[in-house]
C-alpha positions as CSV (number, residue, x, y, z in Angstrom):
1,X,0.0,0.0,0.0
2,X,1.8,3.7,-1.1
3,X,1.8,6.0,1.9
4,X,0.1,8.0,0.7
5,X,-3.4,6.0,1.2
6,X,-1.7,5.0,4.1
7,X,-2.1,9.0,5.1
8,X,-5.8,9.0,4.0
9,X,-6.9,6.1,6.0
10,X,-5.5,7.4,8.9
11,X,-6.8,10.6,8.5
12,X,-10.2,9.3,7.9
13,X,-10.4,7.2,11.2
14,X,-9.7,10.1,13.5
15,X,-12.2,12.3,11.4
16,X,-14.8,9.5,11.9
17,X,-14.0,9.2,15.7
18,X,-14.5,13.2,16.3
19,X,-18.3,14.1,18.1
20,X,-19.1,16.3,15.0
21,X,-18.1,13.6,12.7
22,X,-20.3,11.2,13.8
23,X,-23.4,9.9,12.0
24,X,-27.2,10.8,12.8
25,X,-27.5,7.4,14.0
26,X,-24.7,7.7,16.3
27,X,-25.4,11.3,18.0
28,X,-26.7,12.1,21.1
29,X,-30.8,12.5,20.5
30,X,-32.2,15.8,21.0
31,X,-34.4,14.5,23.8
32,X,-35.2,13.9,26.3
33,X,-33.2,16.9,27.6
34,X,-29.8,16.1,29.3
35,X,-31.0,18.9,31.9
36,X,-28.9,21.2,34.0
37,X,-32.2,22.7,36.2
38,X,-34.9,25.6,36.4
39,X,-32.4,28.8,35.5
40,X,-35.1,31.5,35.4
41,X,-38.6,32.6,35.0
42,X,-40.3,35.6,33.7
43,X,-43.2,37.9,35.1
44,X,-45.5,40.4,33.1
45,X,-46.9,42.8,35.2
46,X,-48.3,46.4,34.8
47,X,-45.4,48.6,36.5
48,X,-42.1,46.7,36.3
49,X,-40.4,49.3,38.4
50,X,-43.0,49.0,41.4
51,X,-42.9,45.4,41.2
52,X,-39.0,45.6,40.9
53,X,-39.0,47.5,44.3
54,X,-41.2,44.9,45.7
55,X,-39.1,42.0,45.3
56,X,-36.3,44.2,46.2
57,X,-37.7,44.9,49.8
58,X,-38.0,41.1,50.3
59,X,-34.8,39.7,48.8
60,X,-31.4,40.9,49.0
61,X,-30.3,41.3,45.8
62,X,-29.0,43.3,43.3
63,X,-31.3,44.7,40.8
64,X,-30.6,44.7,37.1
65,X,-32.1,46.5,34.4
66,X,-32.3,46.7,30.5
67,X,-34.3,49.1,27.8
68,X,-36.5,46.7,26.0
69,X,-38.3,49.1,23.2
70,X,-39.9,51.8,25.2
71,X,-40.1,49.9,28.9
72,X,-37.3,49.0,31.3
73,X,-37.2,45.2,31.7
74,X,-35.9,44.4,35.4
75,X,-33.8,41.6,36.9
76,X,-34.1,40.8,40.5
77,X,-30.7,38.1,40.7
78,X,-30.9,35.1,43.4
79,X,-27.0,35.1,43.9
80,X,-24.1,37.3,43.6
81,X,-23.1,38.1,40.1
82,X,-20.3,36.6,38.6
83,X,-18.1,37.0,36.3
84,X,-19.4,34.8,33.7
85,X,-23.3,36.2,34.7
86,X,-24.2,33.0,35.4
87,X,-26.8,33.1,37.8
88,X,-30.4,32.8,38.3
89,X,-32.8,35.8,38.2
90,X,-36.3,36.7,38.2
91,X,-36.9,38.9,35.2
92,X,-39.9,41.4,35.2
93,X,-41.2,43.0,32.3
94,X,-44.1,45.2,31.1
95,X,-47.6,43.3,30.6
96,X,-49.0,45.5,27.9
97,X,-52.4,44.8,28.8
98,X,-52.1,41.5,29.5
99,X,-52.8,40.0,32.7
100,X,-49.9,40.2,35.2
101,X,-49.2,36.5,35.5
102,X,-45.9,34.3,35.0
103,X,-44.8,34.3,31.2
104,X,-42.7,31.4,31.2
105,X,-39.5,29.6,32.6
106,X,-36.0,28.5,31.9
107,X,-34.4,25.5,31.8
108,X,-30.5,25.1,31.0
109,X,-29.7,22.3,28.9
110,X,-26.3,21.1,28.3
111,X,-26.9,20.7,24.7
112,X,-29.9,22.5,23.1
113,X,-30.3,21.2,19.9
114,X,-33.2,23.2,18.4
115,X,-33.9,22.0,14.9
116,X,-33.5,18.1,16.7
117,X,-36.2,19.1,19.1
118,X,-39.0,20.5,17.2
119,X,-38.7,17.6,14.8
120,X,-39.3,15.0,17.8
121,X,-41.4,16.7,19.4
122,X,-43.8,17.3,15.7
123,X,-43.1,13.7,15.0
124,X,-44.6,12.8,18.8
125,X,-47.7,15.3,17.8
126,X,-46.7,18.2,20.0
127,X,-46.4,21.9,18.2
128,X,-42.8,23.2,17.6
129,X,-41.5,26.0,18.8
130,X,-43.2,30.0,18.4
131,X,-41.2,32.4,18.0
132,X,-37.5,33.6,16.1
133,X,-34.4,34.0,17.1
134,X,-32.9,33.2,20.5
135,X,-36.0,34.0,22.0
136,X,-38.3,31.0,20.7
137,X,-40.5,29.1,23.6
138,X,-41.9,25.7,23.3
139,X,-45.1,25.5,24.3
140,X,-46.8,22.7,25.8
141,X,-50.2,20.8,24.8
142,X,-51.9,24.3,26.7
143,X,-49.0,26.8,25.4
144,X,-47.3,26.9,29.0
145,X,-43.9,28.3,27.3
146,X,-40.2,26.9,28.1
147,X,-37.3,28.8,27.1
148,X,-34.2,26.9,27.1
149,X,-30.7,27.7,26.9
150,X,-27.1,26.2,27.0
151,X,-24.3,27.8,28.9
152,X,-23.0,30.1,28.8
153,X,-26.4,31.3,29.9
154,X,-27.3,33.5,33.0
155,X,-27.7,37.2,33.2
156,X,-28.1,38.7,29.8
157,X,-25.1,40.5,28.9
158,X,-27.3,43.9,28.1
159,X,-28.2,44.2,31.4
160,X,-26.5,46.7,33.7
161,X,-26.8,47.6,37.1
162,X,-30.2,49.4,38.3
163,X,-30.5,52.9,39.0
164,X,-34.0,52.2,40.0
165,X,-34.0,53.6,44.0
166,X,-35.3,51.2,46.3
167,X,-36.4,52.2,50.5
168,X,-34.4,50.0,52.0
169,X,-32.9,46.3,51.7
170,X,-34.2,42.6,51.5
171,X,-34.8,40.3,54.4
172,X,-34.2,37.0,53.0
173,X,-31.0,36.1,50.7
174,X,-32.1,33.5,47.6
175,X,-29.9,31.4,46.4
176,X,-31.7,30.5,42.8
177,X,-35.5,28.9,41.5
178,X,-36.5,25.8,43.5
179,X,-39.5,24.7,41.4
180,X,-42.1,26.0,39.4
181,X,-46.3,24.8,39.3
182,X,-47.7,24.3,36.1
183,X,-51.7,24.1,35.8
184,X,-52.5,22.1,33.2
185,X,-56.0,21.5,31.4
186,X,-55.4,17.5,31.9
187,X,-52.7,15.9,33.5
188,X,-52.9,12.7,31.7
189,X,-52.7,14.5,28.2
190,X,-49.7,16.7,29.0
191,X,-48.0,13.8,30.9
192,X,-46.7,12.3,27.2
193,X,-45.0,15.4,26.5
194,X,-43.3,15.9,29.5
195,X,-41.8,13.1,29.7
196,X,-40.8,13.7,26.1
197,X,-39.1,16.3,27.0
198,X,-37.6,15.4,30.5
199,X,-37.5,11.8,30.2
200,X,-40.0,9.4,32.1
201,X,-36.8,8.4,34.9
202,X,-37.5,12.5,35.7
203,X,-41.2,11.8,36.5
204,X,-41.3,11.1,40.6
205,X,-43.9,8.4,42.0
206,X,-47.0,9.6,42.9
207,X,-48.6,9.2,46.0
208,X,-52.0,8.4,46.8
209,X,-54.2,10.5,46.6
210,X,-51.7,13.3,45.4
211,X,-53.3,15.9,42.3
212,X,-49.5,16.7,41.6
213,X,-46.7,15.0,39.3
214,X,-43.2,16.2,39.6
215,X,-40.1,15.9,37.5
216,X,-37.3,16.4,39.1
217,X,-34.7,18.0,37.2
218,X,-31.0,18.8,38.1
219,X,-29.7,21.0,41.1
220,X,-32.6,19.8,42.9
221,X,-35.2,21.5,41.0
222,X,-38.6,20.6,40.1
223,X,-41.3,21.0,37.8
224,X,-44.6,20.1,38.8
225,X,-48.2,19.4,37.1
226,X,-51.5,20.3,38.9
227,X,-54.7,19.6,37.1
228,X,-56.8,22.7,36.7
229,X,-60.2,23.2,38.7
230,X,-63.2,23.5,36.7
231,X,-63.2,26.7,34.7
232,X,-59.3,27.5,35.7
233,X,-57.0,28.5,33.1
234,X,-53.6,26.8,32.1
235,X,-50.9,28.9,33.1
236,X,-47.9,28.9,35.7
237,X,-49.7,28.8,39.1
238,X,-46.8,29.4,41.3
239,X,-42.9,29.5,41.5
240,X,-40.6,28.8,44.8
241,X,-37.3,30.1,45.2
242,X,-34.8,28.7,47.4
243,X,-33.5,30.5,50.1
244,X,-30.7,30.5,53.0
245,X,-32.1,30.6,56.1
246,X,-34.3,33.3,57.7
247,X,-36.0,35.4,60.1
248,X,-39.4,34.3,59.4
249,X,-41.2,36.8,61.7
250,X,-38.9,39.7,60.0
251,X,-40.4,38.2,56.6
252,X,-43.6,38.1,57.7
253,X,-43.3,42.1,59.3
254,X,-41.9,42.8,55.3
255,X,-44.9,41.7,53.8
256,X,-47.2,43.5,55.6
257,X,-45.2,46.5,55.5
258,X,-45.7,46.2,51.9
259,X,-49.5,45.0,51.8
260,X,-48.8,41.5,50.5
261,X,-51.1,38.8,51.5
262,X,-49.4,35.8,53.5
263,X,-51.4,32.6,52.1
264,X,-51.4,29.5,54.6
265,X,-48.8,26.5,54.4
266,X,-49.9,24.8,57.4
267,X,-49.2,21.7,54.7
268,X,-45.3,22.6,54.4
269,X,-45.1,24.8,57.8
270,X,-41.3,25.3,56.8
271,X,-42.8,26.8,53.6
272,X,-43.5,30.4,53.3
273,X,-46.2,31.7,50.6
274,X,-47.5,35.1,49.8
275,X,-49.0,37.2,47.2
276,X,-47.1,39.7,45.6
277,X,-48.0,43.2,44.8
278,X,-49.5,41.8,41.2
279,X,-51.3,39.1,42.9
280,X,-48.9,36.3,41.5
281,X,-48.0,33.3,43.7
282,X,-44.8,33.4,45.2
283,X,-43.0,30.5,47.6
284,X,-40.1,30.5,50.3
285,X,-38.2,27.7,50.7
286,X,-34.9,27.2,52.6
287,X,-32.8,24.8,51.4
288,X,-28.9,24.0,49.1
């Protein structure tokens, strides 16, 4: 054999070993997800800034902010930023009319491979993704909206510190998104596509008698399913954030100071629930 070919075939065996290299057959599959946990979610509301001072009376944090067309879209962060911004946030942006409610929420991904993912999930029946751009969400069978991202992920790089003055500081220090509630029109219909997209080992047993399925996802987060009540619409019922430990009596002394209703947990007494000035469903939960 001339060297030459000897050259080629060598060549061509490490080019057929390299990841990028490899066949259809041979690559990872788009899903289920190989999941890196709840990064963010997103409320609409009718004054960002009020709502922005809100949260900021009842976390510490450091609020971020960025022009989005002719509103200010703020960040409330649940961590100290670092360098590489990765870190978890609650965005708040304007509602333009809509009701103020939770938009949608983020999941990282280690690998998001878009064009992979709205094929399986159209070939399993489910819609594909709305939206251009970097922006897209996937909606489920009710068009409950997931926005994924790969690292580098985290704090978009457009947003800067706030200016937006705030009368005085948080009580309880987050450390990122603990779970978010999903109410669904039928659990047993949207089951298929969440475990599509999470994979069935994510889906926890259920207990007797219990409304809710969870999936638990990486970092110790959660997604669960609740089955509407009659006449209640799909949407994003709650979200919890996970907290170091606190005062709960200066928590409790914060939240009437600002007029927020305290709901009752007396089912998770280490829980701590409330309304927030929009009216949205918010839950305390201490915990690594």
């Amino acid at each position: 054999m001339e060297p030459g070919t000897l050259k080629f075939l060598a060549c061509a065996l490490v080019m057929a070993s390299l990841p990028w290299a490899q066949s259809p057959a041979s690559q990872a599959r788009a899903l289920p997800l190989d999941n890196l946990g709840l990064e963010h979610l997103d409320i609409v509301v009718p004054d960002p800034a009020a709502s922005a001072r809100f949260y900021a009376r009842i976390f510490k944090t450091t609020l971020h902010q960025q022009p989005l067309r002719d509103t200010i879209r703020y960040f409330v962060l649940l961590g100290d930023l670092p360098a590489d911004r990765q870190v978890g946030y609650i965005a708040i942006g304007a509602a333009a009319g809509r009701t103020p409610s939770i938009g949608h929420y983020c999941t990282l991904a280690k690998v998001y491979d878009r064009a992979g993912m709205g094929q399986a999930l159209q070939a399993a029946g489910f819609a594909g993704i709305r939206g251009g751009g970097g922006l897209g969400m996937w909606p489920d069978p009710d068009g409950i909206e997931l926005q994924l991202f790969q690292p580098p992920a985290g704090l978009v790089t457009a947003a800067v510190k706030s200016s937006l003055p705030v009368a005085g500081d948080g009580v309880v220090t987050p450390i990122g998104v603990d779970h978010v509630l999903l109410v669904v029109s039928d659990i047993e219909r949207s089951l298929p596509y969440y475990r599509a997209v999470y994979g069935a080992q994510a889906e926890t047993p259920r207990r007797s008698g219990d409304r809710r399925v969870w999936f638990d996802l990486a970092r110790g987060t959660r997604i669960g399913l609740q089955p509407a009540a009659s006449g209640e619409t799909p949407r994003i019922g709650h979200y919890a954030i996970r907290t170091e430990k606190f005062d709960r009596g200066a928590v409790l002394a914060r939240l009437r100071e600002l007029g927020a209703k305290v709901i009752d947990s007396a089912d998770e007494p280490d829980v701590l629930r409330f309304l927030d000035d929009n009216g949205i469903v918010v839950e305390l939960r201490v915990g690594r």
